[in-house]
C-alpha positions, 0 to 999 in steps of 0.5 A, spaced: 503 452 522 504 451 514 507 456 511 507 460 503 512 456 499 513 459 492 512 453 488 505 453 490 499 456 487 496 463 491 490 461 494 485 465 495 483 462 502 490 462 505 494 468 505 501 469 509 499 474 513 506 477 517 501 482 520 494 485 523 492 490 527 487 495 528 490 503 527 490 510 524 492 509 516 498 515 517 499 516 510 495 519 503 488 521 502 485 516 508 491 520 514 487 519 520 481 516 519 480 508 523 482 502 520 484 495 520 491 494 516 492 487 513 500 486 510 500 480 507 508 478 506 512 477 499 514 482 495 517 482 487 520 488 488 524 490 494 525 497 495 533 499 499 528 503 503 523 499 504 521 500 512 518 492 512 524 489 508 521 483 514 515 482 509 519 480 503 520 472 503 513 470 504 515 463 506 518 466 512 510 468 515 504 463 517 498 461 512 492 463 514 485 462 512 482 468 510 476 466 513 479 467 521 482 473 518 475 477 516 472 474 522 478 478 526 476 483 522 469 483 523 470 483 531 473 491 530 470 497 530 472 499 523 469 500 517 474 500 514 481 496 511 487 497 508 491 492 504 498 493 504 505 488 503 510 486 502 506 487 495 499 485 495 497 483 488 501 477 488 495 473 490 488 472 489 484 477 493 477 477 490 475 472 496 477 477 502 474 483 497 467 479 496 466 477 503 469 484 507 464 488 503 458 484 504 459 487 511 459 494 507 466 495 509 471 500 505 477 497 502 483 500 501 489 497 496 497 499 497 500 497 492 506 499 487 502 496 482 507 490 479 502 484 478 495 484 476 489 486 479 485 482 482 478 484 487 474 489 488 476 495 491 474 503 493 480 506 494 487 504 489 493 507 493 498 506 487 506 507 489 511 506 484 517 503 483 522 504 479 526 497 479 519 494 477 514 499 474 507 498 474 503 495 469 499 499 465 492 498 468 493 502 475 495 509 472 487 508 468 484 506 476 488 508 481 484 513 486 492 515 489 498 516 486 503 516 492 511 517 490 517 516 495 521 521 495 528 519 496 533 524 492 531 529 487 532 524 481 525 522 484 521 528 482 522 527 475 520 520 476 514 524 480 512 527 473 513 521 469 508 518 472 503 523 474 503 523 466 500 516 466 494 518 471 487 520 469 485 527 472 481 523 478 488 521 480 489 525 487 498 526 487 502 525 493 509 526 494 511 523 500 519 524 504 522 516 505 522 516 512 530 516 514 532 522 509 525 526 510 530 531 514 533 532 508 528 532 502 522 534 507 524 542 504 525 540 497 519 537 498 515 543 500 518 548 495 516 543 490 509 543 492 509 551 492 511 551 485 507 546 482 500 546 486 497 539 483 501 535 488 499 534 495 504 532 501 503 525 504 508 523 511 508 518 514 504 521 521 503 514 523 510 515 526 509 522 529 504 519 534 508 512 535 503 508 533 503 502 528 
C-alpha cells in the first residue's frame, strides 16, 4: 500500500489515514456527544507534549482513498465527524467535507491553525501554538478557542490569543494530560477569576476510551 511522501502534491482523494474509530469526542464544547474521529498523519508543527508524537511523519501511515473513508463512515451510526491530526490542514479536504455533508453529517475541525483552510466546516476547534502560531483567518472563524495548558507561562498565551477572537468564540482552557495534577488547581482558580474561559479536559481518558 502507497504511502504519503513529501515530495508529492496533497490530493484530495488520498489521505494518509493513521487512524479511525468510532467514539465520544472528550474534549471542548462537543464532550460527549458521538462521533466518528478521522486523524490524518503529518503534522508542521510538533508539540513536546504532543500525546500522538506517532502522527507526525506522514510517510509513516498508508494512503487512503477518501471514498473507502466516507464509505466507512457512512456505515456508523454517527451523525457526526471529528477531523483531527497530526494537523489536518496540510491537505485539501473540501472533497471528504463536500461528499460527508451531502449525508447531513456535522464535521468538526481540530486544528492549531498553522495552514490554510480548506473544506466546509460546522465546527472550528482552533488550538494554538506557540512554535507556529495560527495564521490570521482562524481567529476570524473559529467556533472554539481550546489553549493547552502546560505551565502558567501558558495563561498569558491563553490571553494573547482570546484577544484575537470574535465574541462568538467559546474559550477553553484545557490541563496537558500528564501535568494535569499539578496545573488542574490553577486551572480552576483561573476560571473562577476570570469567568469568560470554560475548562475542557481530556474525559475520553477518564473513561479509558479512544
Amino acid at each position: 500500500m502507497a504511502h504519503f511522501n513529501s515530495n508529492q502534491t496533497p490530493s484530495p482523494y488520498l489521505l494518509p489515514i493513521m487512524e479511525e474509530f468510532y467514539s465520544l469526542q472528550g474534549e471542548g464544547f462537543h464532550t460527549g456527544k458521538p462521533a466518528y474521529f478521522l486523524r490524518i498523519g503529518g503534522c508542521d508543527v510538533g508539540c513536546f507534549f504532543c500525546d500522538v508524537k506517532e502522527s507526525w511523519d506522514a510517510s509513516k501511515h498508508s494512503l487512503v482513498s477518501t471514498d473507502e473513508a466516507i464509505a466507512r463512515i457512512l456505515e456508523n451510526p454517527a451523525k457526526a465527524v471529528v477531523i483531527t491530526g497530526g494537523e489536518p490542514m496540510l491537505y485539501d479536504l473540501s472533497y471528504l467535507c463536500r461528499e460527508l455533508h451531502k449525508h447531513n453529517i456535522e464535521l468538526f475541525l481540530e486544528t492549531s491553525g498553522s495552514e490554510p483552510l480548506s473544506g466546509e466546516w460546522d465546527w472550528i476547534c482552533l488550538s494554538p501554538k506557540r512554535n507556529h502560531p495560527p495564521l490570521d483567518i482562524y481567529f476570524q472563524i473559529a467556533n472554539e478557542l481550546k489553549v493547552i495548558i502546560y505551565d502558567h507561562d501558558d495563561f498569558k498565551w491563553a490571553e494573547e490569543n482570546a484577544k484575537k477572537i470574535g465574541s462568538h468564540t467559546l474559550r477553553f482552557l484545557q490541563p496537558e494530560w500528564s501535568n494535569s495534577p499539578k496545573m488542574l488547581p490553577h486551572i480552576v482558580q483561573y476560571a473562577l477569576d476570570h469567568p469568560q474561559w470554560r475548562i475542557s479536559l481530556q474525559s475520553h481518558k477518564f473513561m479509558n476510551i479512544p
